[in-house]
PQR file with spaces between the fields and no chain letter, atoms N, CA, C, O and H, PARSE charges and radii, in Angstrom:
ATOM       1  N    UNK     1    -103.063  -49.321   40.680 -0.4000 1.5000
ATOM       2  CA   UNK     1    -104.278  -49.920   40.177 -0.0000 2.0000
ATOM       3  C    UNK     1    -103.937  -51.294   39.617  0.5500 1.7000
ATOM       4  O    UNK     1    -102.768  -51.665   39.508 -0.5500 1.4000
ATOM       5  N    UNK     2    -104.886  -51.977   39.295 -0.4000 1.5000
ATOM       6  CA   UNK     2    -104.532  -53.533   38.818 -0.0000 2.0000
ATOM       7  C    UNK     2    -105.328  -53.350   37.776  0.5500 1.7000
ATOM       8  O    UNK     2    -106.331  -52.636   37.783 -0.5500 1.4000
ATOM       9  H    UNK     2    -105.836  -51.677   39.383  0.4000 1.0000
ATOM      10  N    UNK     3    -104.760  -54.217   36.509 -0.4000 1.5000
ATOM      11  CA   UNK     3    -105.078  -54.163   35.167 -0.0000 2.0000
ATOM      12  C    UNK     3    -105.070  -55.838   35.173  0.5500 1.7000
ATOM      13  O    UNK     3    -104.347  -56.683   35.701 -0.5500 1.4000
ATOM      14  H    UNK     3    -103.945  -54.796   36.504  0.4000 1.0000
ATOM      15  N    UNK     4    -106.165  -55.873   34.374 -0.4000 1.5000
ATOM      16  CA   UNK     4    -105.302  -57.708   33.633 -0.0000 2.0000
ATOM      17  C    UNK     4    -104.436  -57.629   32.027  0.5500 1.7000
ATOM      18  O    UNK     4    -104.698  -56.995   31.006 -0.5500 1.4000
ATOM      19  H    UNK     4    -106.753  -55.187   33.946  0.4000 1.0000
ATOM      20  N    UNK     5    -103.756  -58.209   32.236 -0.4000 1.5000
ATOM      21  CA   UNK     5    -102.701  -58.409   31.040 -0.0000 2.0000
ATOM      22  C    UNK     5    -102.770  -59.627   30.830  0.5500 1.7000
ATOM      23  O    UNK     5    -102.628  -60.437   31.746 -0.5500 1.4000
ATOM      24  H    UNK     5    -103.543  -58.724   33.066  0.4000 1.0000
ATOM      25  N    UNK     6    -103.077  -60.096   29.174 -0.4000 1.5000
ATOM      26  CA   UNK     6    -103.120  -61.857   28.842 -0.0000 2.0000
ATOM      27  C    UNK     6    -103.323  -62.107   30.283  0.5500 1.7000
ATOM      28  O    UNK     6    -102.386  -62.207   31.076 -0.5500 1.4000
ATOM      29  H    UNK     6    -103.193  -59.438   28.430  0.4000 1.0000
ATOM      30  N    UNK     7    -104.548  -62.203   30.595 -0.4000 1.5000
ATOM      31  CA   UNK     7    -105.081  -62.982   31.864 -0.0000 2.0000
ATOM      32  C    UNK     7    -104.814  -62.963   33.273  0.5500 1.7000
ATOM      33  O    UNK     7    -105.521  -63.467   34.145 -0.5500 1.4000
ATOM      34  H    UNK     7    -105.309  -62.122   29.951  0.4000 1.0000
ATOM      35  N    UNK     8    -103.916  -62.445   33.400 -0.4000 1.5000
ATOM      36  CA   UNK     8    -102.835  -62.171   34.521 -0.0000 2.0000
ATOM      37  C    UNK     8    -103.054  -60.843   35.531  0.5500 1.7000
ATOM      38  O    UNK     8    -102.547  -59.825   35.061 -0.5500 1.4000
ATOM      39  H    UNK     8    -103.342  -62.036   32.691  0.4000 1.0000
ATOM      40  N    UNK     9    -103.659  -60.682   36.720 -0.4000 1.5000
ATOM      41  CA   UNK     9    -103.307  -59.359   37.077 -0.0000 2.0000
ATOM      42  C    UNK     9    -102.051  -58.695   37.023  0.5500 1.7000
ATOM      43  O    UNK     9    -101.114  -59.490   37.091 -0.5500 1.4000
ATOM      44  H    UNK     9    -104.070  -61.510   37.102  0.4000 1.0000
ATOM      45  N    UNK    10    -101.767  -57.668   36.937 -0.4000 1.5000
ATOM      46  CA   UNK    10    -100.786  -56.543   37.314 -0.0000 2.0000
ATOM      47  C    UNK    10    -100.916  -55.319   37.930  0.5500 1.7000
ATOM      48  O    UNK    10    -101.625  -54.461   37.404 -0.5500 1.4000
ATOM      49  H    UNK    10    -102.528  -57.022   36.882  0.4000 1.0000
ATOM      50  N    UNK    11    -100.424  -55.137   38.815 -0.4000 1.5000
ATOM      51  CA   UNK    11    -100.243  -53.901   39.537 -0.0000 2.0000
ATOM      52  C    UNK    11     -99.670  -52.631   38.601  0.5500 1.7000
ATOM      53  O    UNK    11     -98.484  -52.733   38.285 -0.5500 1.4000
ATOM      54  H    UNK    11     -99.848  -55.834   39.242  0.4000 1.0000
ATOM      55  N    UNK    12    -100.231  -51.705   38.231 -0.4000 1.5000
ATOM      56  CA   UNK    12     -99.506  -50.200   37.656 -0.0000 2.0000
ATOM      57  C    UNK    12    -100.075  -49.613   38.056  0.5500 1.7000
ATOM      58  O    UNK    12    -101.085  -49.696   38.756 -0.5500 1.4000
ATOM      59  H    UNK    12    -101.194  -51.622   38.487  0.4000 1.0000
ATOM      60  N    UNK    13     -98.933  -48.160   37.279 -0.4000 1.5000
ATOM      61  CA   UNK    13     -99.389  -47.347   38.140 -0.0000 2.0000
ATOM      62  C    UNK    13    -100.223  -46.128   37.327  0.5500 1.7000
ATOM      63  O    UNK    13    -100.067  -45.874   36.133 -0.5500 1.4000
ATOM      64  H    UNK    13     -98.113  -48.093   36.711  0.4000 1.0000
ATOM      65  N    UNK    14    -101.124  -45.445   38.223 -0.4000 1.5000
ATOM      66  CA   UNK    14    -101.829  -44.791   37.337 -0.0000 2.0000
ATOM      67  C    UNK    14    -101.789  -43.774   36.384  0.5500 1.7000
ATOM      68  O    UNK    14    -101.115  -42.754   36.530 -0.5500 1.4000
ATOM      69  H    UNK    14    -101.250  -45.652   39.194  0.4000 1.0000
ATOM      70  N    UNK    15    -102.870  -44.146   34.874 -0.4000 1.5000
ATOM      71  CA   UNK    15    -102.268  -43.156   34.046 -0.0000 2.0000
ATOM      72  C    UNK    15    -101.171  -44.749   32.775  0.5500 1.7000
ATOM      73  O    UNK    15    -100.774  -44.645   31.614 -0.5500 1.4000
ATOM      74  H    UNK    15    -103.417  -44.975   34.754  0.4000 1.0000
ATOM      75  N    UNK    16    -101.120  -45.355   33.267 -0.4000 1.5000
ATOM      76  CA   UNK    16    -100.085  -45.614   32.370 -0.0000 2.0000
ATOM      77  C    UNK    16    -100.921  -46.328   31.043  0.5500 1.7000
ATOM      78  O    UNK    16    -102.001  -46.912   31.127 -0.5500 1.4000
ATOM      79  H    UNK    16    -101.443  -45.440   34.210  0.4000 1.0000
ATOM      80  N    UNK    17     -99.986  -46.079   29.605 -0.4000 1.5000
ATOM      81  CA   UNK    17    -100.726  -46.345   28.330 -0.0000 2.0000
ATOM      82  C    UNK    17    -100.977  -47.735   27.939  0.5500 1.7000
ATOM      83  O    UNK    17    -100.467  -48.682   28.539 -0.5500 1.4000
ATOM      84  H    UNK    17     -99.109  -45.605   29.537  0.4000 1.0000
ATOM      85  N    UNK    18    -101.557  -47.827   27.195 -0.4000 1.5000
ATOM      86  CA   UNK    18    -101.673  -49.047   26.080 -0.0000 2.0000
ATOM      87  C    UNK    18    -100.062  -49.301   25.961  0.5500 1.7000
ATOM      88  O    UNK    18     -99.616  -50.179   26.701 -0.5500 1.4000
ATOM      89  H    UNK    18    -101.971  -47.058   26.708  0.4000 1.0000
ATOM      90  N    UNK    19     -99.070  -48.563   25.031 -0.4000 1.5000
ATOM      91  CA   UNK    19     -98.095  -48.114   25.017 -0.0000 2.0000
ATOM      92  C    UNK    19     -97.411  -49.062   26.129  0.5500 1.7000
ATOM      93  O    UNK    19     -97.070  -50.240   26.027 -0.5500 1.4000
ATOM      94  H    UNK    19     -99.433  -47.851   24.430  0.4000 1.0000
ATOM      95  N    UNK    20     -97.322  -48.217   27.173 -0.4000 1.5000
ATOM      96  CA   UNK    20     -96.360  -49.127   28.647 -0.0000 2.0000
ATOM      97  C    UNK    20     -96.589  -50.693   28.301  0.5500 1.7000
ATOM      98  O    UNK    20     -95.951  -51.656   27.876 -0.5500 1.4000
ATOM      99  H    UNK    20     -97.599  -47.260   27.255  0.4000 1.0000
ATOM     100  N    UNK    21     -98.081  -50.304   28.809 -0.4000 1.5000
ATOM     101  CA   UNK    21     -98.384  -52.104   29.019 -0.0000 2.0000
ATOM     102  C    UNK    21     -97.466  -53.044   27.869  0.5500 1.7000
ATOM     103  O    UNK    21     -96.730  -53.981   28.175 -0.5500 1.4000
ATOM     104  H    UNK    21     -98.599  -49.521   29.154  0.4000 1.0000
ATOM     105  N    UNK    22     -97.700  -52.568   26.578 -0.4000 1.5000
ATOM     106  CA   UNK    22     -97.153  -53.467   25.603 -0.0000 2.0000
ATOM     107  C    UNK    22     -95.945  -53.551   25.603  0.5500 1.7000
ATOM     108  O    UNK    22     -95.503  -54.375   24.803 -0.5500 1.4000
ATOM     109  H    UNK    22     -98.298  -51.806   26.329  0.4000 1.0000
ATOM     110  N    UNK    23     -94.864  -52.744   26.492 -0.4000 1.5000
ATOM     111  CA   UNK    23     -93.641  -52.855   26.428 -0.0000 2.0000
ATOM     112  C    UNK    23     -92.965  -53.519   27.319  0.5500 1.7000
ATOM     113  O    UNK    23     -91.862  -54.057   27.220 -0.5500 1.4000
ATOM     114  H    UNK    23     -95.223  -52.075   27.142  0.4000 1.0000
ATOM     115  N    UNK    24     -93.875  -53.436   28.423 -0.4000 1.5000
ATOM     116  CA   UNK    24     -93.692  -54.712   29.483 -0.0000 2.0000
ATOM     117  C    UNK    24     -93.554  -56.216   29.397  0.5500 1.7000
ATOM     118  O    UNK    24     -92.771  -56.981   29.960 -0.5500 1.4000
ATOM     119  H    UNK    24     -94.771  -52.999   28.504  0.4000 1.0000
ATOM     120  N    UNK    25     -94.327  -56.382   28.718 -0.4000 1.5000
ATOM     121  CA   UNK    25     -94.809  -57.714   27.731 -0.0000 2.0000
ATOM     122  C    UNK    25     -93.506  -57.998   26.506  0.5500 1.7000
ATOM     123  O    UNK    25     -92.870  -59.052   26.500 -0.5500 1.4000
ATOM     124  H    UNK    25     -94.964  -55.760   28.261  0.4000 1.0000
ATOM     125  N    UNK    26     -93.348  -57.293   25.881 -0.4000 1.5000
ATOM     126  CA   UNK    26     -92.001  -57.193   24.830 -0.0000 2.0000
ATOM     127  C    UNK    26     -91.353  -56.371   24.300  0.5500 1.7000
ATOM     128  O    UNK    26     -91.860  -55.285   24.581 -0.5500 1.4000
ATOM     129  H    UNK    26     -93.865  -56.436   25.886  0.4000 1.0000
ATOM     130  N    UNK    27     -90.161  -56.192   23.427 -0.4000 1.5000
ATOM     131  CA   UNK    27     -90.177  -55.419   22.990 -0.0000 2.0000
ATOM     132  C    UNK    27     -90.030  -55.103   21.360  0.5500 1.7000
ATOM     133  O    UNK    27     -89.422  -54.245   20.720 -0.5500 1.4000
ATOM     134  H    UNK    27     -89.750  -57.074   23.199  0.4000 1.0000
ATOM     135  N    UNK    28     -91.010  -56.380   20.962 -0.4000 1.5000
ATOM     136  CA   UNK    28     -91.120  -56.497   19.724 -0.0000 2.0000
ATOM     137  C    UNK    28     -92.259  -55.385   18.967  0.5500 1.7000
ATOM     138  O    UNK    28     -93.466  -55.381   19.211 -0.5500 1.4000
ATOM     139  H    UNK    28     -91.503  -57.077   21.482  0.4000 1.0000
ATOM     140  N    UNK    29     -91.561  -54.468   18.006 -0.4000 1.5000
ATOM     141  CA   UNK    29     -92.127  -53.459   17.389 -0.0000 2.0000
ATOM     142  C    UNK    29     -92.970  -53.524   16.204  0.5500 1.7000
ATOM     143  O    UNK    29     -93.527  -52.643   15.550 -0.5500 1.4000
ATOM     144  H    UNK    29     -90.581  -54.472   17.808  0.4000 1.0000
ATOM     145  N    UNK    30     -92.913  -55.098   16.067 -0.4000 1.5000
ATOM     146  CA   UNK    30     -93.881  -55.128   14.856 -0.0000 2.0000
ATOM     147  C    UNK    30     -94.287  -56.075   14.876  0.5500 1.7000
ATOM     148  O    UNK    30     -93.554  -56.802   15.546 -0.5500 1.4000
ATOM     149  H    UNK    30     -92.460  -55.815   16.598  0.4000 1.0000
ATOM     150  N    UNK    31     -95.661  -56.912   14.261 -0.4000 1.5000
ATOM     151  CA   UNK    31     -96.377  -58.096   14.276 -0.0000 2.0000
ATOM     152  C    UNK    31     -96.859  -57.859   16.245  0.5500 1.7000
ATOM     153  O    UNK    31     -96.249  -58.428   17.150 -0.5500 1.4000
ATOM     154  H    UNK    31     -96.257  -56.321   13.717  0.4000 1.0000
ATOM     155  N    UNK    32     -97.850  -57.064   16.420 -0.4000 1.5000
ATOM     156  CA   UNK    32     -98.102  -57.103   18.095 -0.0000 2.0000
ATOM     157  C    UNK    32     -99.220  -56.414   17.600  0.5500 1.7000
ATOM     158  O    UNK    32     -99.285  -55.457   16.828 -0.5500 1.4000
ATOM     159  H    UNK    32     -98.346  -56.602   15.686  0.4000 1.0000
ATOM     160  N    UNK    33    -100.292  -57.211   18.307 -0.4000 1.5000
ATOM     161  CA   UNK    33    -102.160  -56.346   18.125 -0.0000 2.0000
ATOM     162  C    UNK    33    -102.492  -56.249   20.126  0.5500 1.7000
ATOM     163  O    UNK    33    -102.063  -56.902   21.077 -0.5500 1.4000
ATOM     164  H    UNK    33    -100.239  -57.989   18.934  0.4000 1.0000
ATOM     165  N    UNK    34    -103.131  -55.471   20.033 -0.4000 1.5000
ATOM     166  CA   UNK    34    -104.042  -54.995   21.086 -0.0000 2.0000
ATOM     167  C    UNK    34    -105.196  -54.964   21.343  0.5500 1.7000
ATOM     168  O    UNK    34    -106.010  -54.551   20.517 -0.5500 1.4000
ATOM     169  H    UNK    34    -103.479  -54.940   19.260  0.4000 1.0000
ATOM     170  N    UNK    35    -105.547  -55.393   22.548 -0.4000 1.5000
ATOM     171  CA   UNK    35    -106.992  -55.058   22.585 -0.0000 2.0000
ATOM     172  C    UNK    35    -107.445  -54.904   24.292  0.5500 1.7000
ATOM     173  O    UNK    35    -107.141  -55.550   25.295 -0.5500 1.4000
ATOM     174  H    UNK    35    -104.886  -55.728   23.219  0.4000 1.0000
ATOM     175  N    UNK    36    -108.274  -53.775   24.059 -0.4000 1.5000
ATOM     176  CA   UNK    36    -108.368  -53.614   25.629 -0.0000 2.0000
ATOM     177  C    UNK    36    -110.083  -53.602   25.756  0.5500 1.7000
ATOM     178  O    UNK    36    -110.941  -53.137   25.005 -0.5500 1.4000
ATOM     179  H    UNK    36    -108.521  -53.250   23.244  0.4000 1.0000
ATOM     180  N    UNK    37    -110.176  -54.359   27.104 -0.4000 1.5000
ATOM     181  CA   UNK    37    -111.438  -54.753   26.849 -0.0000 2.0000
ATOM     182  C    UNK    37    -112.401  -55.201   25.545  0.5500 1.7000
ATOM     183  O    UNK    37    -113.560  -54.796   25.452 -0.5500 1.4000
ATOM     184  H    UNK    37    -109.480  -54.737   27.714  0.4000 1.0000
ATOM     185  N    UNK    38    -111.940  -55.858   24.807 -0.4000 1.5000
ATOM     186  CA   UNK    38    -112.317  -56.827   23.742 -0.0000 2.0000
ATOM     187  C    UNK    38    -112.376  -55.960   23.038  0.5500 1.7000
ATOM     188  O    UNK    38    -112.795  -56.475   22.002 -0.5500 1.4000
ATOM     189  H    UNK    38    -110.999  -56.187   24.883  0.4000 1.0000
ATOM     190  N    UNK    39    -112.190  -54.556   22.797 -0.4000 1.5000
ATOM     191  CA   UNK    39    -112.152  -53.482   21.528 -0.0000 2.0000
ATOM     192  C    UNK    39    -110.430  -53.520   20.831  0.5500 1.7000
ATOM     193  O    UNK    39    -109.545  -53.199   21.625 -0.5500 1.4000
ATOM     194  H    UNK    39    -111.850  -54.138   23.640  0.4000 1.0000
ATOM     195  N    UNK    40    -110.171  -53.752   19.958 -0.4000 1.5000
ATOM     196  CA   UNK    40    -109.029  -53.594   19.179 -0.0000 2.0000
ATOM     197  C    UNK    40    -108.663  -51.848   19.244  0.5500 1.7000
ATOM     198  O    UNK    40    -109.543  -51.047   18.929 -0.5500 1.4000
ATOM     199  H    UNK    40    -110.889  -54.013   19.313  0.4000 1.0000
ATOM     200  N    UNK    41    -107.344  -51.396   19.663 -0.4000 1.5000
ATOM     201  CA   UNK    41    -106.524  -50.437   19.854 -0.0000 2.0000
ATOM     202  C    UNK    41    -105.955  -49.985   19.174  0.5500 1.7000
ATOM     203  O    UNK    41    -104.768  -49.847   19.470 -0.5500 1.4000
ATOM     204  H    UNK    41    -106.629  -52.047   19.919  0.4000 1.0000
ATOM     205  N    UNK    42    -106.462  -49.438   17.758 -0.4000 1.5000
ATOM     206  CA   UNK    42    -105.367  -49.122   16.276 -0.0000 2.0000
ATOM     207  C    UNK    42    -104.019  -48.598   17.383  0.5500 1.7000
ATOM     208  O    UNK    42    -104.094  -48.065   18.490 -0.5500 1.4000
ATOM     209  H    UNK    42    -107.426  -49.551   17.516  0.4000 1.0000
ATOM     210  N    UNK    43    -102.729  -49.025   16.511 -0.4000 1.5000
ATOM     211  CA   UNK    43    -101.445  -48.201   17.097 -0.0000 2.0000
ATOM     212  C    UNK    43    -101.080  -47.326   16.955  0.5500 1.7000
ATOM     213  O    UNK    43     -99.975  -47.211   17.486 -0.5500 1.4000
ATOM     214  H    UNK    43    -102.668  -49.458   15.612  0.4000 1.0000
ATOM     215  N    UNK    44    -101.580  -46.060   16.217 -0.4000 1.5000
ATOM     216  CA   UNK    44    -101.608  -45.122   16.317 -0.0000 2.0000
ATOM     217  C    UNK    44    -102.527  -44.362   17.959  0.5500 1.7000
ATOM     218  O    UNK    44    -102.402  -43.210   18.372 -0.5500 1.4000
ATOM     219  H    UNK    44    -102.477  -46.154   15.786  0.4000 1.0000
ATOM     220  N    UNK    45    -103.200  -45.238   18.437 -0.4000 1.5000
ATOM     221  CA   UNK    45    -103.798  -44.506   20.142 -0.0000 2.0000
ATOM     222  C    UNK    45    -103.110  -45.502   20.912  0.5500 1.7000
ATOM     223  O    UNK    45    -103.452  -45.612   22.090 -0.5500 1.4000
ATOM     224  H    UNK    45    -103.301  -46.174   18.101  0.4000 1.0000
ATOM     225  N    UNK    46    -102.134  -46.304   20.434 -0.4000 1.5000
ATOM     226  CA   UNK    46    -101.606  -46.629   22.339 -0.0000 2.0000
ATOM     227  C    UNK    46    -100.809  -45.937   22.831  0.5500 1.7000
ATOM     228  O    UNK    46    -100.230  -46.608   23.685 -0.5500 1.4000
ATOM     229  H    UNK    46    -101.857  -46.214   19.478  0.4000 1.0000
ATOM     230  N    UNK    47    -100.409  -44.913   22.791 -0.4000 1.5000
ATOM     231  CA   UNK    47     -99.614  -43.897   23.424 -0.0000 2.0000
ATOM     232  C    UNK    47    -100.552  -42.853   24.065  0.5500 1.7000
ATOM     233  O    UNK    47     -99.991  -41.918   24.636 -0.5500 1.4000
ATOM     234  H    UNK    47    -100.880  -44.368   22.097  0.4000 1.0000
ATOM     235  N    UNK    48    -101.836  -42.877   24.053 -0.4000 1.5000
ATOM     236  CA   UNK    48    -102.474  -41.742   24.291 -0.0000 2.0000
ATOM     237  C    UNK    48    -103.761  -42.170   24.617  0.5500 1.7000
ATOM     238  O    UNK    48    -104.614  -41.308   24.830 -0.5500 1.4000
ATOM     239  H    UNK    48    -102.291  -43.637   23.590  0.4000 1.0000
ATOM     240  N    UNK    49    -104.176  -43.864   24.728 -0.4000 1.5000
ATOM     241  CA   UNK    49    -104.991  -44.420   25.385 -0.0000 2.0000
ATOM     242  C    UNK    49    -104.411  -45.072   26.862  0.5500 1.7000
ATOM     243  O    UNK    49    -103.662  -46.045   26.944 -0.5500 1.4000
ATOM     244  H    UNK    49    -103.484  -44.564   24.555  0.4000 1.0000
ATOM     245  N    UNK    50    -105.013  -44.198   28.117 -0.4000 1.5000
ATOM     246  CA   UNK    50    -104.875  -44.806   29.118 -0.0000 2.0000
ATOM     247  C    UNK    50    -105.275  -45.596   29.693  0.5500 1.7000
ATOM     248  O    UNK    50    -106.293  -45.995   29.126 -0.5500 1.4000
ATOM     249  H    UNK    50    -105.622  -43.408   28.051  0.4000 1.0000
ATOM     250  N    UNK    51    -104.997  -46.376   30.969 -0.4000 1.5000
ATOM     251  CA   UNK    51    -106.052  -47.627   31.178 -0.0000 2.0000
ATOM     252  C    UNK    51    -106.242  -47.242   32.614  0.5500 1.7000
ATOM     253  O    UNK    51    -105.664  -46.431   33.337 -0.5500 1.4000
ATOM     254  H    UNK    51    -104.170  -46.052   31.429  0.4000 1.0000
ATOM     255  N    UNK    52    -107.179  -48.031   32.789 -0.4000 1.5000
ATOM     256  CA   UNK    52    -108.298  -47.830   34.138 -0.0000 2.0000
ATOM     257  C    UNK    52    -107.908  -48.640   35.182  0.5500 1.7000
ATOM     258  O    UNK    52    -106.726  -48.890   34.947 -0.5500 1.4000
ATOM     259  H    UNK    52    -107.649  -48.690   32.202  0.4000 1.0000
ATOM     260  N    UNK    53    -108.222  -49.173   36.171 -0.4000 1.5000
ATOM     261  CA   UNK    53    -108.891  -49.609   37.180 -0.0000 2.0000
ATOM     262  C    UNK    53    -109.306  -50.850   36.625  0.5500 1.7000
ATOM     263  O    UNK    53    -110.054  -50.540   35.698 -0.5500 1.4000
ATOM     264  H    UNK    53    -109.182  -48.969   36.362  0.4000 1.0000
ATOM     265  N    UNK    54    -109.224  -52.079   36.692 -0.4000 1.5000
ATOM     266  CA   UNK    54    -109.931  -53.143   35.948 -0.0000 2.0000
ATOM     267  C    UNK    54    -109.722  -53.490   35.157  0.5500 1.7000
ATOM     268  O    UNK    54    -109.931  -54.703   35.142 -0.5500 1.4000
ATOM     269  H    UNK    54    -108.616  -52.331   37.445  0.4000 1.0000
ATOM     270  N    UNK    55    -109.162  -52.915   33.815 -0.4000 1.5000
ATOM     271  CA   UNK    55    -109.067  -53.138   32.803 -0.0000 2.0000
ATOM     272  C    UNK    55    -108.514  -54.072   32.258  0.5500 1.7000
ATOM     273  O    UNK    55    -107.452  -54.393   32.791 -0.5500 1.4000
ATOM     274  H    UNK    55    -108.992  -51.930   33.827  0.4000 1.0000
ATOM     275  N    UNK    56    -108.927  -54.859   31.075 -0.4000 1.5000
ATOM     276  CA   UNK    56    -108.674  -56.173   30.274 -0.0000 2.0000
ATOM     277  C    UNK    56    -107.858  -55.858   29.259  0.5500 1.7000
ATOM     278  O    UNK    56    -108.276  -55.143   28.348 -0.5500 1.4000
ATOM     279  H    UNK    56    -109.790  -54.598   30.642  0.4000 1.0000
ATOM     280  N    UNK    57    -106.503  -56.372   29.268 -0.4000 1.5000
ATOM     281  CA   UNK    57    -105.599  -55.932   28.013 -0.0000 2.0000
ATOM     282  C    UNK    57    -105.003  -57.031   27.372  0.5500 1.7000
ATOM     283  O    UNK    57    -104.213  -57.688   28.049 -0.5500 1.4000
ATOM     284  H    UNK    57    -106.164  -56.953   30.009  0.4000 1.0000
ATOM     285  N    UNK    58    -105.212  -57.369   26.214 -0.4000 1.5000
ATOM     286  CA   UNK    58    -105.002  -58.729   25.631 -0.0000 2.0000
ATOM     287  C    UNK    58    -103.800  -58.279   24.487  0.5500 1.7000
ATOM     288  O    UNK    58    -104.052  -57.976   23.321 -0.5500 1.4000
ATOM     289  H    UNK    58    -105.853  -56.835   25.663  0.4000 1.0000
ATOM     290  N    UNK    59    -102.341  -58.312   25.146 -0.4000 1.5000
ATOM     291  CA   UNK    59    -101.231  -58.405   23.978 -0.0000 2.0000
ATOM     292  C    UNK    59    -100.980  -59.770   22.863  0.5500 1.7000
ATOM     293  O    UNK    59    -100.731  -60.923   23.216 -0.5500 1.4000
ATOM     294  H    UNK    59    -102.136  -58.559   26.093  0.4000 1.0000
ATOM     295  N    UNK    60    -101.078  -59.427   21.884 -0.4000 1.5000
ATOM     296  CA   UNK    60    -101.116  -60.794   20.801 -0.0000 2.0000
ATOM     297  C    UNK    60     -99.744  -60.413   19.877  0.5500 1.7000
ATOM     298  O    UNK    60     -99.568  -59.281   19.427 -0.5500 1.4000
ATOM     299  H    UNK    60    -101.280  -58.490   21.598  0.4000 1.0000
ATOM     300  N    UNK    61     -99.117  -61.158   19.736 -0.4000 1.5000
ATOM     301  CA   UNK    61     -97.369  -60.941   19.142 -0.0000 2.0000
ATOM     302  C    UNK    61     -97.925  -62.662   17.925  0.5500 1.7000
ATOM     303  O    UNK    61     -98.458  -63.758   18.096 -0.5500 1.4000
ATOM     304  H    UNK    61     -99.260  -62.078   20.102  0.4000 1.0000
ATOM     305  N    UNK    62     -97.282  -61.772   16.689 -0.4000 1.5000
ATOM     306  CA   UNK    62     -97.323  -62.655   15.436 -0.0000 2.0000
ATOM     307  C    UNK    62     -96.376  -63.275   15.376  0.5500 1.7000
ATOM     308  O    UNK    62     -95.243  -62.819   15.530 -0.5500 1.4000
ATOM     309  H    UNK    62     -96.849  -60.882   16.550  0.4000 1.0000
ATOM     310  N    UNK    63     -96.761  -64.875   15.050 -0.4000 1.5000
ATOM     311  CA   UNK    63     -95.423  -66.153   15.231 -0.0000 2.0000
ATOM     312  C    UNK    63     -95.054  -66.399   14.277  0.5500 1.7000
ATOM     313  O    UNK    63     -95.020  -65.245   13.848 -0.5500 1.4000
ATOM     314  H    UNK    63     -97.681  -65.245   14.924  0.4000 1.0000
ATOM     315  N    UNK    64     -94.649  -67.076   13.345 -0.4000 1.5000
ATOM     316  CA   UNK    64     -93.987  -67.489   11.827 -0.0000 2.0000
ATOM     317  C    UNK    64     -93.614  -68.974   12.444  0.5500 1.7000
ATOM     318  O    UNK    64     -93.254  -69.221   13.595 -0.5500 1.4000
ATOM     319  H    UNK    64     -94.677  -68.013   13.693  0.4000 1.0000
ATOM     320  N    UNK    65     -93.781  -69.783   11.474 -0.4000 1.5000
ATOM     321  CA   UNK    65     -93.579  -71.364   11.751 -0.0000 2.0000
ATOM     322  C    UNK    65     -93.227  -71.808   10.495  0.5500 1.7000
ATOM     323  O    UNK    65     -92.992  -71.129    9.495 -0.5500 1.4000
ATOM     324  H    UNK    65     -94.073  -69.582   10.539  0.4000 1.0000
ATOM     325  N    UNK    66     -93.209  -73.192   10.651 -0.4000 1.5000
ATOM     326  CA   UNK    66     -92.962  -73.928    9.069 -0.0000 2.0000
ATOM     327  C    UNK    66     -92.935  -75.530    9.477  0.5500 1.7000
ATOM     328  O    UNK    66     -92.776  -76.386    8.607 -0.5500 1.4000
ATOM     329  H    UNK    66     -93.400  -73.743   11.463  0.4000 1.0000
């Protein structure tokens, strides 16, 4: 199935989580928000929210500057 990720199609495969997707993307475990189809993904359901056919997944990773 094809998902969009930050804007981008991707090919996966079906069944796979919130979870996957975000690990593909990085593997930074903290400062990282979600949102699939413009709904925010508490992290406690990306392991157990699957994605569809279509679906819009927007990974956001927190920067620190100065």
């Amino acid at each position: 199935m094809i998902v969009n990720i930050n804007g981008a199609p991707h090919e996966v495969a079906d069944g796979m989580t919130v979870a996957q997707a975000v690990r593909t993307l990085t593997a930074a475990t903290t400062g990282v928000a979600v949102a699939l189809n413009d709904e925010v993904v508490i992290r406690s359901a990306w392991e157990t929210t699957a994605l569809s056919d279509s679906d819009r997944v927007e990974v956001l990773t927190a920067v620190q500057g100065g």
